[in-house]
ROPASE-546784 format. One record per residue (C-alpha): residue in three letters; residue number from 0; z, x, y. Coordinates in steps of 0.25 Angstrom, whole numbers, plus 2048, in hexadecimal, padded with zeros to 3 digits. Example, Ala and Ser with C-alpha at 12.3 -4.5 7.8 and 13.67 -1.06 7.14 Angstrom:
BEGIN
+------+-----+-----+------+-------+
! rest !  nr !  up ! east ! north !
+------+-----+-----+------+-------+
!  ALA !   0 ! 81F !  831 !   7EE !
!  SER !   1 ! 81D !  837 !   7FC !
+------+-----+-----+------+-------+
This chain:
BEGIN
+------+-----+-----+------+-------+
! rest !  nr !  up ! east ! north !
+------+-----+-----+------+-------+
!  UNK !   0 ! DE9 !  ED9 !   A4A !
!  UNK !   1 ! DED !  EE1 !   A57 !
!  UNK !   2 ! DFC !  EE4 !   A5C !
!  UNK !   3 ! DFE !  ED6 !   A64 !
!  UNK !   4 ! DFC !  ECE !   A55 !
!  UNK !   5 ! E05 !  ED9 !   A4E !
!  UNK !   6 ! E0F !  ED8 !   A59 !
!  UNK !   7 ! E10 !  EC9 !   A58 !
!  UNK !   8 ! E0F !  EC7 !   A49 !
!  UNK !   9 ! E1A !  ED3 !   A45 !
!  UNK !  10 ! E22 !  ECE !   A50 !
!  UNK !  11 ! E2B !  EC4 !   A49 !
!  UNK !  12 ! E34 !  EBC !   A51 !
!  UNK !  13 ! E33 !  EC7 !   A5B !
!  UNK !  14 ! E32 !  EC3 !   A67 !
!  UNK !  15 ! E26 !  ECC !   A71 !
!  UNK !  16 ! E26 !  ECF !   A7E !
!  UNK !  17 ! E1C !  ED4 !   A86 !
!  UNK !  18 ! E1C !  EDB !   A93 !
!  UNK !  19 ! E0E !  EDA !   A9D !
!  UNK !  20 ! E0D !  EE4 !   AA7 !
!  UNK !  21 ! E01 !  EE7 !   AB0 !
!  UNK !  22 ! DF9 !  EF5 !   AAB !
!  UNK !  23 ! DFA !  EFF !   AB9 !
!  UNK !  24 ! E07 !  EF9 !   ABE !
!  UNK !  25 ! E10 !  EFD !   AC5 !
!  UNK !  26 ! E07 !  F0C !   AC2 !
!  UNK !  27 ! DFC !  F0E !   ABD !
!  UNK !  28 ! DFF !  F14 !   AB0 !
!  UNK !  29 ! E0C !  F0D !   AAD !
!  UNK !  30 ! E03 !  F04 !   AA3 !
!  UNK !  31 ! E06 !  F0C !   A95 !
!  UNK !  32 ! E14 !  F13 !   A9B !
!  UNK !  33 ! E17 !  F01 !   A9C !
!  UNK !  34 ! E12 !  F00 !   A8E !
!  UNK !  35 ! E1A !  F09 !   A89 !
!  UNK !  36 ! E25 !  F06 !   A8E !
!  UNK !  37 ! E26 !  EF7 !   A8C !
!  UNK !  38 ! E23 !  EFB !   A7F !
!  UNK !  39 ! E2F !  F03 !   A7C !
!  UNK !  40 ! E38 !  EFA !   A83 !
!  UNK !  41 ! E36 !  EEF !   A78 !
!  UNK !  42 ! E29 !  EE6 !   A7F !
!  UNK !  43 ! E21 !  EE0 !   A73 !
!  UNK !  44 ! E14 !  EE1 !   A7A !
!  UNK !  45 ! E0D !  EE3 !   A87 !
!  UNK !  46 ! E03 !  EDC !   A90 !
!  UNK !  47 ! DFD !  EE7 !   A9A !
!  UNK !  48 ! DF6 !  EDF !   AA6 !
!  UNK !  49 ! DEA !  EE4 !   AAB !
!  UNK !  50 ! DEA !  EE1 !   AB9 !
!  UNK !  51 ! DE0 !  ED8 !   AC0 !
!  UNK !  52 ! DDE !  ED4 !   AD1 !
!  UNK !  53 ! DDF !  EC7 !   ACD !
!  UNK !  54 ! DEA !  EC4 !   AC3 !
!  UNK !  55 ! DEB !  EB5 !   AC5 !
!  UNK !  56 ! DF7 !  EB2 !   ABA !
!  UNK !  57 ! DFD !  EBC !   ABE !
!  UNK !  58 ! E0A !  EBB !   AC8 !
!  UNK !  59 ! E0E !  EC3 !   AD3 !
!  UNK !  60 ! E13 !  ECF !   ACC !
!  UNK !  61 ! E08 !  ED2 !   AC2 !
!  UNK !  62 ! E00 !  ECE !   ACF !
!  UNK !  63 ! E06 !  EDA !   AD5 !
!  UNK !  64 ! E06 !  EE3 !   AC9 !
!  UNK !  65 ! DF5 !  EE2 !   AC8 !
!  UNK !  66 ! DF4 !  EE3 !   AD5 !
!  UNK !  67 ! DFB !  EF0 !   AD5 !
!  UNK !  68 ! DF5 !  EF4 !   AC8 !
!  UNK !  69 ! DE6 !  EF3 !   ACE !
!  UNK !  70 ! DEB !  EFA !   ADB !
!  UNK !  71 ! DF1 !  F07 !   AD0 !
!  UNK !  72 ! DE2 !  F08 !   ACA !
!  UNK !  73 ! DE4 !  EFE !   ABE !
!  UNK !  74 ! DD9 !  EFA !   AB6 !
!  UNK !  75 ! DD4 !  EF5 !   AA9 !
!  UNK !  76 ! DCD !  F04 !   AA6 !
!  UNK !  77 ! DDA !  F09 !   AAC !
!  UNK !  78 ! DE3 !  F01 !   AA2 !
!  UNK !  79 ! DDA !  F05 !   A96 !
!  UNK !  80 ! DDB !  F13 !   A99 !
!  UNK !  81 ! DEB !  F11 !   A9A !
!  UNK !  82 ! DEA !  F0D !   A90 !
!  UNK !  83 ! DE3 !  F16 !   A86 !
!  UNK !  84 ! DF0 !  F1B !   A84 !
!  UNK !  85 ! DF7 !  F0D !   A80 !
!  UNK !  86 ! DF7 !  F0E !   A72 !
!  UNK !  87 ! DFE !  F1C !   A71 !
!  UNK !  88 ! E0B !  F16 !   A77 !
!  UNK !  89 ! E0B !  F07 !   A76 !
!  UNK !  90 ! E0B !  F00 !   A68 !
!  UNK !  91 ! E0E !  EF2 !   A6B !
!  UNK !  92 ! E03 !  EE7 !   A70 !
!  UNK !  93 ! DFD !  EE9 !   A7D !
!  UNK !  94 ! DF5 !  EDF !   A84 !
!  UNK !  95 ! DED !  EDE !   A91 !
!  UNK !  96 ! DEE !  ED4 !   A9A !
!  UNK !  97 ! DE6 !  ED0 !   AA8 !
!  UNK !  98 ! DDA !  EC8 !   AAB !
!  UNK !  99 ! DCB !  EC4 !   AA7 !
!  UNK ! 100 ! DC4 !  ECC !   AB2 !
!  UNK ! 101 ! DC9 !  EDB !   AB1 !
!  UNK ! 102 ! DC4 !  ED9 !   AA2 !
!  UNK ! 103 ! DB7 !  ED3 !   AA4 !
!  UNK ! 104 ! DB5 !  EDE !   AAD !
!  UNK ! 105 ! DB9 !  EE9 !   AA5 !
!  UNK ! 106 ! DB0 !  EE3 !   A99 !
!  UNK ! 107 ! DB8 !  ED9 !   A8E !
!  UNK ! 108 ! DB2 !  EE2 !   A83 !
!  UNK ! 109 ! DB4 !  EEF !   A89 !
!  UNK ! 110 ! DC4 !  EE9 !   A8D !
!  UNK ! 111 ! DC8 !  EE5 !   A80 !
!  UNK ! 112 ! DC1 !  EF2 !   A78 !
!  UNK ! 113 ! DCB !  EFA !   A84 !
!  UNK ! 114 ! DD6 !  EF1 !   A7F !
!  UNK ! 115 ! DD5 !  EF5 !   A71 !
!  UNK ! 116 ! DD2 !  F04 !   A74 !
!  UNK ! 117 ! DDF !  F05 !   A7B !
!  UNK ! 118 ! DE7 !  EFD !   A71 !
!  UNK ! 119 ! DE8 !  EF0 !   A79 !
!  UNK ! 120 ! DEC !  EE5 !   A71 !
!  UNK ! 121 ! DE8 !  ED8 !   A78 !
!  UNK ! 122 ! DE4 !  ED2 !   A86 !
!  UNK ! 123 ! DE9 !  EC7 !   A8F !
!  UNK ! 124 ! DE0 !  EC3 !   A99 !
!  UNK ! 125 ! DE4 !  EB3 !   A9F !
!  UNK ! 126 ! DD7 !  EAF !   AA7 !
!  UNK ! 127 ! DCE !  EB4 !   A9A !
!  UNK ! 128 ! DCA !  EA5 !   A97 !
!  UNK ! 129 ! DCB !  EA2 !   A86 !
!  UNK ! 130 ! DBC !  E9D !   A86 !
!  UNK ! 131 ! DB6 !  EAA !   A8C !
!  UNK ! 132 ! DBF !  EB3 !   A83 !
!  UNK ! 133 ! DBB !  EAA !   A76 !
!  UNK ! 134 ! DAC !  EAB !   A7A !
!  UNK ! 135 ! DAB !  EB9 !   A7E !
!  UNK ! 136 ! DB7 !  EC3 !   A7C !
!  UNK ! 137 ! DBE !  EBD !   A6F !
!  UNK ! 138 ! DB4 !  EC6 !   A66 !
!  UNK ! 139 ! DB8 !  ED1 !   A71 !
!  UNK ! 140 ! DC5 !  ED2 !   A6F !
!  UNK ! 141 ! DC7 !  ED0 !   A62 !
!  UNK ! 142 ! DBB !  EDC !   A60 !
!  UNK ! 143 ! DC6 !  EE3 !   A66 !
!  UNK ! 144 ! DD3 !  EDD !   A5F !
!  UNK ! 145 ! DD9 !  EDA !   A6E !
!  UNK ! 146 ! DDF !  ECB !   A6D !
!  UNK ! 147 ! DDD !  EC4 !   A7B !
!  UNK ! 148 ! DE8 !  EBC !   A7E !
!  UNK ! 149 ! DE8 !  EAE !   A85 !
!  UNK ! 150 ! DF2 !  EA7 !   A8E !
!  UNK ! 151 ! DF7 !  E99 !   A8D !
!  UNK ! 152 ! DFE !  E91 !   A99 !
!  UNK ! 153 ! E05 !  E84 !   A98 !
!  UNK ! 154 ! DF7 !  E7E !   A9C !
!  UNK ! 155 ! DF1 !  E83 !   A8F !
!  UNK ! 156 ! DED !  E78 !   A87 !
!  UNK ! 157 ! DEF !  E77 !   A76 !
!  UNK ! 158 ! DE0 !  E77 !   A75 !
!  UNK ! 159 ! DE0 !  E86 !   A7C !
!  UNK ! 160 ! DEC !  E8D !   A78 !
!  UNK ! 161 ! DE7 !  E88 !   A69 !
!  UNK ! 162 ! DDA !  E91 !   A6D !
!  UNK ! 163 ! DE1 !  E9B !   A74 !
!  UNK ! 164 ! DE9 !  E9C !   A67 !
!  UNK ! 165 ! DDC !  E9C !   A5F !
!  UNK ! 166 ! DD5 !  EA7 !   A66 !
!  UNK ! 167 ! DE2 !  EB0 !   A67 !
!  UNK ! 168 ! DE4 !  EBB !   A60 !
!  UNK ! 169 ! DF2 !  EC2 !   A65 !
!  UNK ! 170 ! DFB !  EB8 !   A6C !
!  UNK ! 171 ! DFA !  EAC !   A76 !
!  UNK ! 172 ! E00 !  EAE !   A83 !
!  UNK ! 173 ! E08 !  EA3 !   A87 !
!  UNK ! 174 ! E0A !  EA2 !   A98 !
!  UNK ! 175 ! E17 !  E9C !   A99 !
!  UNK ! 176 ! E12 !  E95 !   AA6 !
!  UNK ! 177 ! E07 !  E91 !   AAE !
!  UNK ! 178 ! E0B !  E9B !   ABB !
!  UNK ! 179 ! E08 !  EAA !   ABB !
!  UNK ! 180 ! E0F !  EB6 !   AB7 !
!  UNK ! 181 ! E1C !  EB8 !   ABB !
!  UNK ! 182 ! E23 !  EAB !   ABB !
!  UNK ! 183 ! E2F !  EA9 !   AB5 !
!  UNK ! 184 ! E2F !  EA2 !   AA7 !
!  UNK ! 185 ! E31 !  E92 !   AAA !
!  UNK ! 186 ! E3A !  E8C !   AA1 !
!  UNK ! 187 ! E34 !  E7F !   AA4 !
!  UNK ! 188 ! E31 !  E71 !   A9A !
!  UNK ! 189 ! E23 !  E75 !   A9D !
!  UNK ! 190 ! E23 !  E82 !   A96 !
!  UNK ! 191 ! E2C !  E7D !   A8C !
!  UNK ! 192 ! E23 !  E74 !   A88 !
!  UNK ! 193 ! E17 !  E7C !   A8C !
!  UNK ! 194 ! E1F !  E87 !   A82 !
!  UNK ! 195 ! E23 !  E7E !   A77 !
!  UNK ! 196 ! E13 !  E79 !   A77 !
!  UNK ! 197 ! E0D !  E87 !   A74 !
!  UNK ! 198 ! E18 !  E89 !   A6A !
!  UNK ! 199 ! E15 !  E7E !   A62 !
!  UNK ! 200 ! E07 !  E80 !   A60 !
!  UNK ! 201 ! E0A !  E8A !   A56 !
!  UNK ! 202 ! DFE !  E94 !   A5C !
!  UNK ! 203 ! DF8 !  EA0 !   A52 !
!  UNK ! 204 ! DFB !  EAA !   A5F !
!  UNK ! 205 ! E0A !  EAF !   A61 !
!  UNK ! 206 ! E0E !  EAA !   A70 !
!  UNK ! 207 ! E12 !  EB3 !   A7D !
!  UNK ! 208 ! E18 !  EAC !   A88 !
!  UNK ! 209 ! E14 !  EB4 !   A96 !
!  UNK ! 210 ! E17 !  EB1 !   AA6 !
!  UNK ! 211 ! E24 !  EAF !   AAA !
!  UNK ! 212 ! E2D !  EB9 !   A9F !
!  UNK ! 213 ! E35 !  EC0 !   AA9 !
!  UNK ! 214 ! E43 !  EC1 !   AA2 !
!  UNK ! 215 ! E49 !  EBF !   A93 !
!  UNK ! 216 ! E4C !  EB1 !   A96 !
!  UNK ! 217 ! E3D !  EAE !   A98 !
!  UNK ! 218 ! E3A !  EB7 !   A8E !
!  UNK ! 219 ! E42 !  EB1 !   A81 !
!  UNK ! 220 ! E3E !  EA3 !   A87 !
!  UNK ! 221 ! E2E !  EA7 !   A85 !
!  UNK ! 222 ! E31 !  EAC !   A78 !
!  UNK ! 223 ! E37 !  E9E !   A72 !
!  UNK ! 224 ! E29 !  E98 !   A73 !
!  UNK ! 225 ! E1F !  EA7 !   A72 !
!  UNK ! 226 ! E20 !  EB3 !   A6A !
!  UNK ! 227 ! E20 !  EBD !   A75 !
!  UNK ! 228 ! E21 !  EBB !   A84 !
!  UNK ! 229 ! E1B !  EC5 !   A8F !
!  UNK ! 230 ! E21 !  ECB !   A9C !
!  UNK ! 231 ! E18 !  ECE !   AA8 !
!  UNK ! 232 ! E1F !  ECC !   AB7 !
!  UNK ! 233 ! E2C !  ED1 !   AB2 !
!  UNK ! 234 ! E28 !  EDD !   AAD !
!  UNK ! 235 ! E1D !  EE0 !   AB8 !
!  UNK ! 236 ! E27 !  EDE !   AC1 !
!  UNK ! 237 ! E31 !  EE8 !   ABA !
!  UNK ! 238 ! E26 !  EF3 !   ABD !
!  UNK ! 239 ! E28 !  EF1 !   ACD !
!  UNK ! 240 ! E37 !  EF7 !   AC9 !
!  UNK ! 241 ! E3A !  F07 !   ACB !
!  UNK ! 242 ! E3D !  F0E !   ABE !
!  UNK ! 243 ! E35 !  F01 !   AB7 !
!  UNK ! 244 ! E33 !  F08 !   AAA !
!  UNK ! 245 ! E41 !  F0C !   AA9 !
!  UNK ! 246 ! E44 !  EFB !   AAA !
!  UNK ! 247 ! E39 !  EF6 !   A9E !
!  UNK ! 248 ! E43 !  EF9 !   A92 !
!  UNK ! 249 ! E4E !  EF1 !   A98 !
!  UNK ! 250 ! E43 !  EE6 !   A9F !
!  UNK ! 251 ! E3D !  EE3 !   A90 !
!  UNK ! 252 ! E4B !  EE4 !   A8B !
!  UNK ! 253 ! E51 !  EDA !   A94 !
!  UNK ! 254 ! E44 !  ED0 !   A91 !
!  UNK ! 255 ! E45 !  ED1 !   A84 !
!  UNK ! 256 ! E54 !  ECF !   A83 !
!  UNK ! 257 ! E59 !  EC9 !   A74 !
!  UNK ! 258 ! E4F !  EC0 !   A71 !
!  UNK ! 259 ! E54 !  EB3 !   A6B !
!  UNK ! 260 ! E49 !  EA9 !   A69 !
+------+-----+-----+------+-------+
């Protein structure tokens, strides 16, 4: 059992957030100062994004935070070194997040050995296909006790989220809508429905609602169907401010707000 599962099975009827920020942005070697402060200012767990040229799902300010994060010198051997010194200052989950290429590049073995060296708990990677992770990294990373999490969309069928859900080992992230990053959180029929279906299928994985959390609103409305909910754009967009690190206590604060669900 590693820190997502402990997170999500002492949790209660907590309810978790979780805060995505792109590793080298806006400096360099902001990445553990970020951690450290998000986690003092109340965030459940973290998704660090390791920045890719081509971040397809991403939308225009997380688009913009990977490119400047490549331009500052960012890399996956960067990031690993960064963090050598994770585990001495940040005790709640911590995942990675960003795309198939830069890992297969780097080596799956060598990425998920670097993952648990550092203390990284799990990994998100959304153009891993399931097949090619079941028939040749599923052994990898559970050698290495690093949960790979996968997405859902409202085009997922029963047939998949029910593999999904089989082959998952921390929790199944739940895209509130078919768009990229950054969107506000639709309150539509459709993703009612699209909600209530994933709901009702009684999955063995906890839900995390991502893409479109922005403000409490969206935030307690996620959390009706999910048992977390994640917050990229808005927080990425927080780091363009002056003073920024001065603003995340009251930024998580104001998210999180008294939640009544």
């Amino acid at each position: 059992m590693n820190r997502i599962n402990e997170l999500f099975e002492s949790k209660g009827k907590k309810k978790l957030l979780s805060i995505y920020y792109t590793a080298g942005y806006p400096g360099l070697d902001d990445t553990i100062e970020l951690a450290k402060t998000l986690q003092a200012s109340g965030v459940d767990f973290l998704e660090i994004g390791f920045p890719y040229s081509d971040p397809v799902a991403d939308g225009p300010v997380i688009q913009h935070s990977s490119e400047q994060a490549l331009k500052n010198g960012m890399s996956l051997e960067c990031l690993f070194n960064q963090l050598k010194t994770l585990r001495q200052q940040v005790s709640i989950p911590v995942l990675l997040m960003g795309y198939v290429n830069p890992m297969l590049q780097y080596g799956v073995e060598r990425f998920c050995r670097a993952c648990a060296e550092v203390g990284v708990d799990g990994v998100i990677v959304p153009d891993l296909p399931v097949y090619e992770y079941e028939e040749h990294y599923h052994d990898i990373f559970k050698k290495y006790n690093v949960s790979n999490i996968f997405l859902i969309t409202p085009q997922t069928s029963e047939e998949r989220v029910r593999k999904i859900d089989a082959l998952s080992t921390g929790f199944i992230y739940m895209v509130s809508s078919s768009s990229t990053t950054g969107k506000n959180l639709a309150v539509s029929e459709s993703s009612q429905a699209y909600f209530d279906r994933i709901k009702k299928l009684n999955l063995r994985n906890p839900l995390t609602i991502g893409f479109g959390i922005s403000d409490h609103e969206s935030f307690e409305h996620a959390l009706t169907y999910a048992d977390a909910a994640i917050v990229g754009s808005a927080f990425v967009k927080l780091l363009q401010e002056p003073d920024f690190f001065d603003k995340i206590p009251g930024f998580v604060e104001k998210i999180k707000g008294e939640v009544t669900v």
